[in-house]
MOPAC internal coordinates of N, CA, C and O (Angstrom, degrees):
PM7 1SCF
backbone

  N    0.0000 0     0.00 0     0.00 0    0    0    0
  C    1.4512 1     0.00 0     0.00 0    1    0    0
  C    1.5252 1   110.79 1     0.00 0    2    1    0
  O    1.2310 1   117.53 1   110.89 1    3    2    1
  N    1.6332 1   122.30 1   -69.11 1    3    2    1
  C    1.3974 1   108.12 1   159.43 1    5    3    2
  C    1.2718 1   127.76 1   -34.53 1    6    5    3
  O    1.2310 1   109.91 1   154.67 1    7    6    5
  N    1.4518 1   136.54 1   -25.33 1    7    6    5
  C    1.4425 1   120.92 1  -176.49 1    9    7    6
  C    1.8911 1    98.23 1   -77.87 1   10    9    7
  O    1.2310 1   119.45 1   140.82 1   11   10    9
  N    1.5841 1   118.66 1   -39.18 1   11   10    9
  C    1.4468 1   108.77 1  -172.32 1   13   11   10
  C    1.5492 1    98.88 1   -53.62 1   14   13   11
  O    1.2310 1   109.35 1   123.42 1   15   14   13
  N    1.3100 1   137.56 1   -56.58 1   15   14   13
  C    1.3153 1   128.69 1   163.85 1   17   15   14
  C    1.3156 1   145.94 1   -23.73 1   18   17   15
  O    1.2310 1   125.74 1   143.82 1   19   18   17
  N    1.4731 1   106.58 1   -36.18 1   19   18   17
  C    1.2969 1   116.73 1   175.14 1   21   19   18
  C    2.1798 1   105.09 1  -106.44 1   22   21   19
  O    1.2310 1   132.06 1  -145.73 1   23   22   21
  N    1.3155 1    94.32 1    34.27 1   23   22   21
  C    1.8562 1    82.74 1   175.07 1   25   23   22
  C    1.7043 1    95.94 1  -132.83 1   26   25   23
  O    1.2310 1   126.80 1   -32.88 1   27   26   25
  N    0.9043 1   104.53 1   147.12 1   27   26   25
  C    1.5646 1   126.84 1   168.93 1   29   27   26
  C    1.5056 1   105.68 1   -70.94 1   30   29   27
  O    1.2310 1   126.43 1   -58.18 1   31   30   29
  N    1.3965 1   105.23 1   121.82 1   31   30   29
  C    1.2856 1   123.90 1    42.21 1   33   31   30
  C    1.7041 1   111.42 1  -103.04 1   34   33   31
  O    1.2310 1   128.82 1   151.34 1   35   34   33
  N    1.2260 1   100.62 1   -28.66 1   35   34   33
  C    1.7164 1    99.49 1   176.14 1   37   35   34
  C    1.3453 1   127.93 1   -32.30 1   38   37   35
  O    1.2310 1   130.81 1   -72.05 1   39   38   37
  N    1.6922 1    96.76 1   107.95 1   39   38   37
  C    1.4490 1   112.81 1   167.12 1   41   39   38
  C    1.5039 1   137.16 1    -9.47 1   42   41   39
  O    1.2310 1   128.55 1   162.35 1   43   42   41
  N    1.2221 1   101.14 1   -17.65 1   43   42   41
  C    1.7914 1   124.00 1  -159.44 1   45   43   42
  C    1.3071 1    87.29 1   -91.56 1   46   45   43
  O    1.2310 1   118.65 1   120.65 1   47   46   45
  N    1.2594 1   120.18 1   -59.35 1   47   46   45
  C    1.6904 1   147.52 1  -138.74 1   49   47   46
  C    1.9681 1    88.41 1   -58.66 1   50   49   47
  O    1.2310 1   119.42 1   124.94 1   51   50   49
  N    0.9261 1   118.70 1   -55.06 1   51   50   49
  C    1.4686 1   135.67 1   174.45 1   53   51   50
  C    1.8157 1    99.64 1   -26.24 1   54   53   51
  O    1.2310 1   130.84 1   -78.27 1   55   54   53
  N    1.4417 1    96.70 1   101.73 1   55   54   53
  C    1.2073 1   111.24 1   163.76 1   57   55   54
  C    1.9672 1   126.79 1  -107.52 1   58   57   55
  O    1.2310 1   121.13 1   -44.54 1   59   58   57
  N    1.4403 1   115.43 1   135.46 1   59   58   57
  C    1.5429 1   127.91 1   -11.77 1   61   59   58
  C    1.3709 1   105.86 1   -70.72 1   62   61   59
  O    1.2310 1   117.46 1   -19.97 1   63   62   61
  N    1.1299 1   122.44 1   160.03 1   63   62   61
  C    1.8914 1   150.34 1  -146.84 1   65   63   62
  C    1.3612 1    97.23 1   -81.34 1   66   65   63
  O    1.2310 1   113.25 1   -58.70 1   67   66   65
  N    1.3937 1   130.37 1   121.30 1   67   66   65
  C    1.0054 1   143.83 1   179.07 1   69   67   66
  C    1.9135 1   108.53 1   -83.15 1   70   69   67
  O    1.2310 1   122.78 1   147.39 1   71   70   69
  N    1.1538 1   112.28 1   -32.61 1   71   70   69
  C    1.3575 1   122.11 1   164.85 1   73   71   70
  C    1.9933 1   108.17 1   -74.17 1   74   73   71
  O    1.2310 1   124.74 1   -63.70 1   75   74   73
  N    1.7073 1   108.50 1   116.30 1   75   74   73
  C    0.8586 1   116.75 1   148.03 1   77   75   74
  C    1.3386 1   126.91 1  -150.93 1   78   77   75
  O    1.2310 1    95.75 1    -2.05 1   79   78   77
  N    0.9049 1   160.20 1   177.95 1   79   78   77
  C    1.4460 1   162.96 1   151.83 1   81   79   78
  C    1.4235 1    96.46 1     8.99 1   82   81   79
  O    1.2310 1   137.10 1    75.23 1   83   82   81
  N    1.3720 1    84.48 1  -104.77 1   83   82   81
  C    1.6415 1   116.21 1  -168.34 1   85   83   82
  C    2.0752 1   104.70 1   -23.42 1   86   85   83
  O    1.2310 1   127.44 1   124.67 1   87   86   85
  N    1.8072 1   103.28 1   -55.33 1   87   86   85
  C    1.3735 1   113.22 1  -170.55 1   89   87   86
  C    1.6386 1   107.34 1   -67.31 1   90   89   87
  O    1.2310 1   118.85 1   150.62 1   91   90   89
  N    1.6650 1   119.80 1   -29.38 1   91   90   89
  C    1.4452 1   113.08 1   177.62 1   93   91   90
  C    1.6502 1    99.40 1   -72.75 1   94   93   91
  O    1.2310 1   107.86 1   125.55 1   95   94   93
  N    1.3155 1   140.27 1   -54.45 1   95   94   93
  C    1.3885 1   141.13 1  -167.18 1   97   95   94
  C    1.5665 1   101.28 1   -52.20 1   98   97   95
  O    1.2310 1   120.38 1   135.32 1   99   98   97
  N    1.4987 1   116.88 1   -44.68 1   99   98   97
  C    1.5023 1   113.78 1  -170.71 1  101   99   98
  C    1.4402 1   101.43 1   -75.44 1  102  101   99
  O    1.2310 1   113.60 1   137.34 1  103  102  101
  N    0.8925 1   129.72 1   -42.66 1  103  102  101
  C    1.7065 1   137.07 1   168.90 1  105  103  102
  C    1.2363 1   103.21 1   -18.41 1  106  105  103
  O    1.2310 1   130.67 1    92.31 1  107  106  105
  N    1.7624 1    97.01 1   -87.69 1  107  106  105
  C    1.5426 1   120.74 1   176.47 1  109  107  106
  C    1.6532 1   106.79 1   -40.78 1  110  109  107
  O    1.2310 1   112.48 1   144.02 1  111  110  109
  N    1.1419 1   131.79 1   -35.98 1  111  110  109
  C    1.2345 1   102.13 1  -170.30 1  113  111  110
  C    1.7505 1   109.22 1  -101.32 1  114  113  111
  O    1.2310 1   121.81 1   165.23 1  115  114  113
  N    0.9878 1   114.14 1   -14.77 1  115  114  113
  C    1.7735 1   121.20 1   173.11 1  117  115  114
  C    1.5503 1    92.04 1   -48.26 1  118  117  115
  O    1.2310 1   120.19 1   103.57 1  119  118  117
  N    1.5514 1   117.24 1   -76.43 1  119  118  117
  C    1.0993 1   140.09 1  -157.60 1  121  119  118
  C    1.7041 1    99.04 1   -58.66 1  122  121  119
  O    1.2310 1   115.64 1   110.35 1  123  122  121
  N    0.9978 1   125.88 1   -69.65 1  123  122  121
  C    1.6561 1   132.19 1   177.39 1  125  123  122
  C    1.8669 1   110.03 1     7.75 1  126  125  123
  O    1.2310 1   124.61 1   127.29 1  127  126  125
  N    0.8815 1   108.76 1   -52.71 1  127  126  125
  C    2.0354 1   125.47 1  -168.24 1  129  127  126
  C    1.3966 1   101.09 1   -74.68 1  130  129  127
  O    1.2310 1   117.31 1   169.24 1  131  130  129
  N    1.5414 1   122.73 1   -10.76 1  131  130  129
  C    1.6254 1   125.33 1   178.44 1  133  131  130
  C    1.5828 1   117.62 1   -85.56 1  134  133  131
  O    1.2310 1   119.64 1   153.19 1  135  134  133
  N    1.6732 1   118.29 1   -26.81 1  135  134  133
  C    0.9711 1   131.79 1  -142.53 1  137  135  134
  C    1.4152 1   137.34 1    33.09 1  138  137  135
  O    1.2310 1   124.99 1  -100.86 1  139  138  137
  N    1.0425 1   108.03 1    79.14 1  139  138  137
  C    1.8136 1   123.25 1  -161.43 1  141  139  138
  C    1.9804 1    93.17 1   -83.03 1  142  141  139
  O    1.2310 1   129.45 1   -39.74 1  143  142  141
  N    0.6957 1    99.39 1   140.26 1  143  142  141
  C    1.3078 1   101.83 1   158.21 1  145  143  142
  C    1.5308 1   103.58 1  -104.96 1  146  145  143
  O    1.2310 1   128.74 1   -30.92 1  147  146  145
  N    1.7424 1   100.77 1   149.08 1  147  146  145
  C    1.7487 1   129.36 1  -163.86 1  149  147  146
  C    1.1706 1   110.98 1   -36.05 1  150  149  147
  O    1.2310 1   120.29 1   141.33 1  151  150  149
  N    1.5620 1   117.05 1   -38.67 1  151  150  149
  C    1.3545 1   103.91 1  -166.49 1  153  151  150
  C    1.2579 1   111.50 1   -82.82 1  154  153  151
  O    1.2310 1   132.23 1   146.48 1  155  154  153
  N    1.3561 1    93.98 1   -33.52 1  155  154  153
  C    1.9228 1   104.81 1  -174.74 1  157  155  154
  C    1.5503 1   113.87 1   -52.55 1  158  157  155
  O    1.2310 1   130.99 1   149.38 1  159  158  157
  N    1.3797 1    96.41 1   -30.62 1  159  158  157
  C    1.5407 1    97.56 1  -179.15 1  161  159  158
  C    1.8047 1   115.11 1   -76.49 1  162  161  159
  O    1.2310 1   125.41 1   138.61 1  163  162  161
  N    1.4253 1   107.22 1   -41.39 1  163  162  161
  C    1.3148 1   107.49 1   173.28 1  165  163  162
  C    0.8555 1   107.06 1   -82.39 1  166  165  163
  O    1.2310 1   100.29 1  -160.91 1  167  166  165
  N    1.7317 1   153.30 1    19.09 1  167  166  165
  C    1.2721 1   137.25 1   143.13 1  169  167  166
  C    1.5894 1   106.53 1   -73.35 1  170  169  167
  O    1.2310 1   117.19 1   145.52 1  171  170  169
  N    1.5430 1   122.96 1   -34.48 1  171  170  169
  C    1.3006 1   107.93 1  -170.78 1  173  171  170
  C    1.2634 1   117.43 1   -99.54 1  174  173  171
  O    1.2310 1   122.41 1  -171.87 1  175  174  173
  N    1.4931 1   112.99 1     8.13 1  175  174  173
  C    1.6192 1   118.75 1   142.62 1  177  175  174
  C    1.6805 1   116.35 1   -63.24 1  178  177  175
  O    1.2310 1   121.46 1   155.50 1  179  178  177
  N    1.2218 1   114.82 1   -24.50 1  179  178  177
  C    1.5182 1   105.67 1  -160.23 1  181  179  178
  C    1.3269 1   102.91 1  -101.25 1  182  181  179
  O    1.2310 1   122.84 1   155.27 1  183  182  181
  N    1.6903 1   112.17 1   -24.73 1  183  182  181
  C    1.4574 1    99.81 1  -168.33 1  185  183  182
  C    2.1410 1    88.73 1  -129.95 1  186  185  183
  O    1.2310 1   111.29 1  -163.31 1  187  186  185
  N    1.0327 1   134.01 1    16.69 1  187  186  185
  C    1.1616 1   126.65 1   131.82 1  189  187  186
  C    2.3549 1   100.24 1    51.16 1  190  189  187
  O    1.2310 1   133.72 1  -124.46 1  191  190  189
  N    1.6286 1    91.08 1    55.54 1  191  190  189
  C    1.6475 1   110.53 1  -170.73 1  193  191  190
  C    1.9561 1    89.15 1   -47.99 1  194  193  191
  O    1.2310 1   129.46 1   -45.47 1  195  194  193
  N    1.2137 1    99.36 1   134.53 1  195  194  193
  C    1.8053 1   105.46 1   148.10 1  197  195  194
  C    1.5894 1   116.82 1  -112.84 1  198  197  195
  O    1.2310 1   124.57 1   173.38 1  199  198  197
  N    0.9312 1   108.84 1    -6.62 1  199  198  197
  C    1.7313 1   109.78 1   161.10 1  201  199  198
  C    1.7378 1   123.37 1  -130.16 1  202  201  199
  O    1.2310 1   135.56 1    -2.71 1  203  202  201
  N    1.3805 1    87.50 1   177.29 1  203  202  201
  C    1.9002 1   104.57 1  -175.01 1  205  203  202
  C    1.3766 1    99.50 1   -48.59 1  206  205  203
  O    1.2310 1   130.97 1   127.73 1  207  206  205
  N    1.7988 1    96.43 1   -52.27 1  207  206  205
  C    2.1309 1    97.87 1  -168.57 1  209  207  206
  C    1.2327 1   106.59 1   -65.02 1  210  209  207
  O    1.2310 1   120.31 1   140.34 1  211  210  209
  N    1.0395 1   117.01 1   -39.66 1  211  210  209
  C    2.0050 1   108.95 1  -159.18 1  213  211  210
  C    1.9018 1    99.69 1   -96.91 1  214  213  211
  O    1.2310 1   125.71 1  -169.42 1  215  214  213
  N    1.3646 1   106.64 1    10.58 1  215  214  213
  C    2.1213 1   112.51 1   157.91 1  217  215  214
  C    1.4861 1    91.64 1   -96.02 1  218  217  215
  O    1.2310 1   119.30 1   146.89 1  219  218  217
  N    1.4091 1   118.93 1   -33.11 1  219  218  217
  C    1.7518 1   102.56 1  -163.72 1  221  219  218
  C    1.6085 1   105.84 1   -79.16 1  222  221  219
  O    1.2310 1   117.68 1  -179.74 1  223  222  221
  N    1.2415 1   122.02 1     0.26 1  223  222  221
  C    1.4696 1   116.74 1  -174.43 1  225  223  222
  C    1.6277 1   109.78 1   -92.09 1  226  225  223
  O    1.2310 1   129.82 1   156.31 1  227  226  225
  N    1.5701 1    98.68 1   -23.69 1  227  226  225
  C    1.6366 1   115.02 1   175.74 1  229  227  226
  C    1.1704 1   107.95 1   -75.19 1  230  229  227
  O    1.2310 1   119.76 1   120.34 1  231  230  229
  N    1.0226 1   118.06 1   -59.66 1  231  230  229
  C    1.5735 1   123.75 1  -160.06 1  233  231  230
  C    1.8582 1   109.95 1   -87.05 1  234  233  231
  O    1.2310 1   124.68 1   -62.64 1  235  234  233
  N    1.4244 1   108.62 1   117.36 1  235  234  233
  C    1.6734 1    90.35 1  -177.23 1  237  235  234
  C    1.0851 1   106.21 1   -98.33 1  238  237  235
  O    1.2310 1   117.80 1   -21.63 1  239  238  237
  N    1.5596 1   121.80 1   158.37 1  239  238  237
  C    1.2800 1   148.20 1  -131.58 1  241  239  238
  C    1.6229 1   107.33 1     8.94 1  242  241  239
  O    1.2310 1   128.93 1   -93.71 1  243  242  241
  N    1.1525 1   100.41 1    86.29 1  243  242  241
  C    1.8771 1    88.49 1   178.86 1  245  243  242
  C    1.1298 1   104.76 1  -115.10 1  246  245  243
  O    1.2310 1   117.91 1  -158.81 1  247  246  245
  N    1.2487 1   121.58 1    21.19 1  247  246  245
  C    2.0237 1   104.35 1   167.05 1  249  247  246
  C    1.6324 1    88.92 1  -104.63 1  250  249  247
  O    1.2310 1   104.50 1   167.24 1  251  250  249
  N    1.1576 1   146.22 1   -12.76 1  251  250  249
  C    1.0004 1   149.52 1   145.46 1  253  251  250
  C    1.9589 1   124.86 1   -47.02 1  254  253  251
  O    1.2310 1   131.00 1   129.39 1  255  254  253
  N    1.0307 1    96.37 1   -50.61 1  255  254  253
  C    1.2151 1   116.37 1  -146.22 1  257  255  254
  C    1.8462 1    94.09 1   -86.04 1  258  257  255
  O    1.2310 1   129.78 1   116.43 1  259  258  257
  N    1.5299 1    98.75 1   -63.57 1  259  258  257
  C    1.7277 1   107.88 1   172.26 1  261  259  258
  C    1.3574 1   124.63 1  -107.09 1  262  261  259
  O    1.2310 1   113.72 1   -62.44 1  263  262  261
  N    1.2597 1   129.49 1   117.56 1  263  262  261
  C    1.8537 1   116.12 1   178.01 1  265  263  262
  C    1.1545 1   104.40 1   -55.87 1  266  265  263
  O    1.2310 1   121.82 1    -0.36 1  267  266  265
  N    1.4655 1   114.13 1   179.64 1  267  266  265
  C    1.4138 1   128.50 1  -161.29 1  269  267  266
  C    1.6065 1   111.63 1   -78.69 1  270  269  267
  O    1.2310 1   125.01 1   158.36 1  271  270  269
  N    1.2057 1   107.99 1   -21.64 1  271  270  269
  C    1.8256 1    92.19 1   167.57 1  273  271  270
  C    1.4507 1   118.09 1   -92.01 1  274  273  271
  O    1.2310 1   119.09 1   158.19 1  275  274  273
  N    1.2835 1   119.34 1   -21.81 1  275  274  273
  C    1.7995 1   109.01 1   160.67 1  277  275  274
  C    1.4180 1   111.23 1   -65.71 1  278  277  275
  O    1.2310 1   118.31 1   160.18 1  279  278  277
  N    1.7735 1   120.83 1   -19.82 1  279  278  277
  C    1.4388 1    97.70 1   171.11 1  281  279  278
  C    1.2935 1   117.23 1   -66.34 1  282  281  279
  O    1.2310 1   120.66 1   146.16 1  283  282  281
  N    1.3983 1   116.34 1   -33.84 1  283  282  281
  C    1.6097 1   130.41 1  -154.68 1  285  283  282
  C    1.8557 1    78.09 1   -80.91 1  286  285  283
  O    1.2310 1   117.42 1   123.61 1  287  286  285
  N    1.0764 1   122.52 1   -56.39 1  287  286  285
  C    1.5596 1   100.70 1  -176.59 1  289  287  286
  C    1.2043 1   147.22 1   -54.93 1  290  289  287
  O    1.2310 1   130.93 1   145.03 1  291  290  289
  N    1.3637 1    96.52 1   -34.97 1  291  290  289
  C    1.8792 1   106.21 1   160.64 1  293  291  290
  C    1.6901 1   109.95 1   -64.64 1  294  293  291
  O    1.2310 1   122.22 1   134.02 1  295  294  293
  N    1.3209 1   113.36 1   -45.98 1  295  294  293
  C    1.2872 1    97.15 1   169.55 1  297  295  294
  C    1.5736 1   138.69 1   -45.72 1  298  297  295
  O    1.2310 1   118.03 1   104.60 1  299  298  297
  N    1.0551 1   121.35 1   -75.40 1  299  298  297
  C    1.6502 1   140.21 1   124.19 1  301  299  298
  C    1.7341 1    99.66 1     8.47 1  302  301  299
  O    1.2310 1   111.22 1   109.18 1  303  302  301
  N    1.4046 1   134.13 1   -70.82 1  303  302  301
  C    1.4092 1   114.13 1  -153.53 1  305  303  302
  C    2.0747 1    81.76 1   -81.97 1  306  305  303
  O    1.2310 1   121.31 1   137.78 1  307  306  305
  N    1.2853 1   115.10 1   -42.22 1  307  306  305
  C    1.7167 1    94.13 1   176.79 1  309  307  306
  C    1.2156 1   122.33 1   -24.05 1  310  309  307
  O    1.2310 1   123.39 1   132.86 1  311  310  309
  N    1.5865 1   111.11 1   -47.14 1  311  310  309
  C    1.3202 1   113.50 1  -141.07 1  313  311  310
  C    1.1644 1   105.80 1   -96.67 1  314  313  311
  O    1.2310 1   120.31 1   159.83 1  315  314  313
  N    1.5296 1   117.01 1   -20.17 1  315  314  313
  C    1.7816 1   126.13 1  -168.95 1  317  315  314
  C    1.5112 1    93.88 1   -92.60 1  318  317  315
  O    1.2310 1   113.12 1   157.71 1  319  318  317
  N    1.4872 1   130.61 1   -22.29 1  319  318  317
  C    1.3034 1   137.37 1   177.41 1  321  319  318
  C    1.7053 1   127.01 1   -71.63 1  322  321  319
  O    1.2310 1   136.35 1   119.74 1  323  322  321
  N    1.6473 1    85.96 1   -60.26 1  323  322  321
  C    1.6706 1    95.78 1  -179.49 1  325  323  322
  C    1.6108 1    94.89 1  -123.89 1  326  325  323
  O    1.2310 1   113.93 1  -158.90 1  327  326  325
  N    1.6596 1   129.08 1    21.10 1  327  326  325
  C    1.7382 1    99.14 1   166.60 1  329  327  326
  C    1.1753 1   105.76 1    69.97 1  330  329  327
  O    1.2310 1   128.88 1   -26.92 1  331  330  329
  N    1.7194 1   100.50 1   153.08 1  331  330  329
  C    1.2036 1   121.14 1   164.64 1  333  331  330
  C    1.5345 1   131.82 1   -71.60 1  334  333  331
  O    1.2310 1   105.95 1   -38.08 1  335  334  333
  N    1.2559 1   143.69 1   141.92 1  335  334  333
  C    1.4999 1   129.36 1  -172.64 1  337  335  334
  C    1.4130 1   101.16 1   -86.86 1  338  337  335
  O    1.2310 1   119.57 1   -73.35 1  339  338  337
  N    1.4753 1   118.43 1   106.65 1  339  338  337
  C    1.3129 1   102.02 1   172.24 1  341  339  338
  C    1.3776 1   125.60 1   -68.84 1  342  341  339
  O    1.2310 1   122.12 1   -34.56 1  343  342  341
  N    1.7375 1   113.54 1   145.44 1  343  342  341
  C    1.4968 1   101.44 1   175.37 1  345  343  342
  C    1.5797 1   113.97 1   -96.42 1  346  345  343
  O    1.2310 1   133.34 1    -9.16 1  347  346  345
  N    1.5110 1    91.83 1   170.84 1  347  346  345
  C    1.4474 1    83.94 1  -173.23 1  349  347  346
  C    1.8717 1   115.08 1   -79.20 1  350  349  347
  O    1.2310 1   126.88 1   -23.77 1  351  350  349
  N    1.1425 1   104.37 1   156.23 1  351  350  349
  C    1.6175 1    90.99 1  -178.78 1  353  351  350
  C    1.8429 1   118.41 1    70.75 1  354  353  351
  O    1.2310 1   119.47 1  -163.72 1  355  354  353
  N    1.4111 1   118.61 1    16.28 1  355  354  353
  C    0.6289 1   109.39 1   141.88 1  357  355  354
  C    1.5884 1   134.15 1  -143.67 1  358  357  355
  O    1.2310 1    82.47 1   -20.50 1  359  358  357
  N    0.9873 1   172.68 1   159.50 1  359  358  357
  C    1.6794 1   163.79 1   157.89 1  361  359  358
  C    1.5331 1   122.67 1    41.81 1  362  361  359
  O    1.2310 1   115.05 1  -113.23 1  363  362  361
  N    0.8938 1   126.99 1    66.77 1  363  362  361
  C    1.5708 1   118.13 1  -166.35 1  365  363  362
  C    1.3713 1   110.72 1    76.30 1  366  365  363
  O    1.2310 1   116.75 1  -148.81 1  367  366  365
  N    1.1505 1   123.79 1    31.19 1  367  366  365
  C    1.6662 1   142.10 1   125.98 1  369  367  366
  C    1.1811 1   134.37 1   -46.74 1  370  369  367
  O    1.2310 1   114.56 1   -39.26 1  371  370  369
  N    1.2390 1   127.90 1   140.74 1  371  370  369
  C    1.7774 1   121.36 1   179.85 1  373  371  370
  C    1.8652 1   115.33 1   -70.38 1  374  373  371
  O    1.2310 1   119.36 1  -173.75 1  375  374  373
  N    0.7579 1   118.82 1     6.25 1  375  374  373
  C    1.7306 1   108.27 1   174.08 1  377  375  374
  C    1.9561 1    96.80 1  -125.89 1  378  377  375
  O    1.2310 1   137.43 1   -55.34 1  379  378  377
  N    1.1597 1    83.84 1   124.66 1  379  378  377
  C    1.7335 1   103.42 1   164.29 1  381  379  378
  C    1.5321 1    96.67 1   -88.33 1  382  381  379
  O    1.2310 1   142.30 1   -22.81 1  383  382  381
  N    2.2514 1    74.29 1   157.19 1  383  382  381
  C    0.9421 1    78.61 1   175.04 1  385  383  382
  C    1.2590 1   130.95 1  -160.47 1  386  385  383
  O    1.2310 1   123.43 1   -38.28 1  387  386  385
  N    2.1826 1   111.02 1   141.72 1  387  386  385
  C    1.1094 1   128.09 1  -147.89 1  389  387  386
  C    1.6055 1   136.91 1   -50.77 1  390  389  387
  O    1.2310 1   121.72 1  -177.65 1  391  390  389
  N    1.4627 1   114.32 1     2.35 1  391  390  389
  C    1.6001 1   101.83 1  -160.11 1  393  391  390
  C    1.4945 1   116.58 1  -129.27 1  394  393  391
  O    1.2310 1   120.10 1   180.00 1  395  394  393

């Protein structure tokens, strides 16, 4: 079970760990003034959105729900909080590369 934790793509896997204390409490409280409901929030702990489309899959009805600069803002405190997930193979990703 710890090894599924420590492999990419999982959020966890991100060395050194962008999840800690201090970064989940600041999370929670950036976010707090949006009213996320629980899950919504632990979805964007797990999958850590870098765009409009992949926040609109978290958040339900959110072109409804938030205009377009609270979307851009929840995004934004993710990203200044817990970072981007790098992928692999590409730009500041975990695999270099050889050629």
């Amino acid at each position: 079970m710890i090894q599924y934790f420590n492999t990419a793509p999982n959020p966890l896997a991100q060395q050194p760990s962008r999840y800690t204390p201090e970064s989940i409490a600041e999370l929670l409280a950036r976010l707090r003034p949006y009213d996320l409901a629980k899950g919504e929030v632990i979805m964007l702990f797990n999958i850590r959105p870098q765009t409009i489309a992949q926040l609109s899959i978290i958040l339900e009805d959110m072109s409804s729900r938030f205009p377009q600069d609270q979307q851009e803002s929840i995004l934004e405190i993710v990203t200044e909080v817990l970072g981007h997930y790098p992928v692999p193979g590409q730009p500041n990703g975990d695999e270099s590369k050889d050629n």
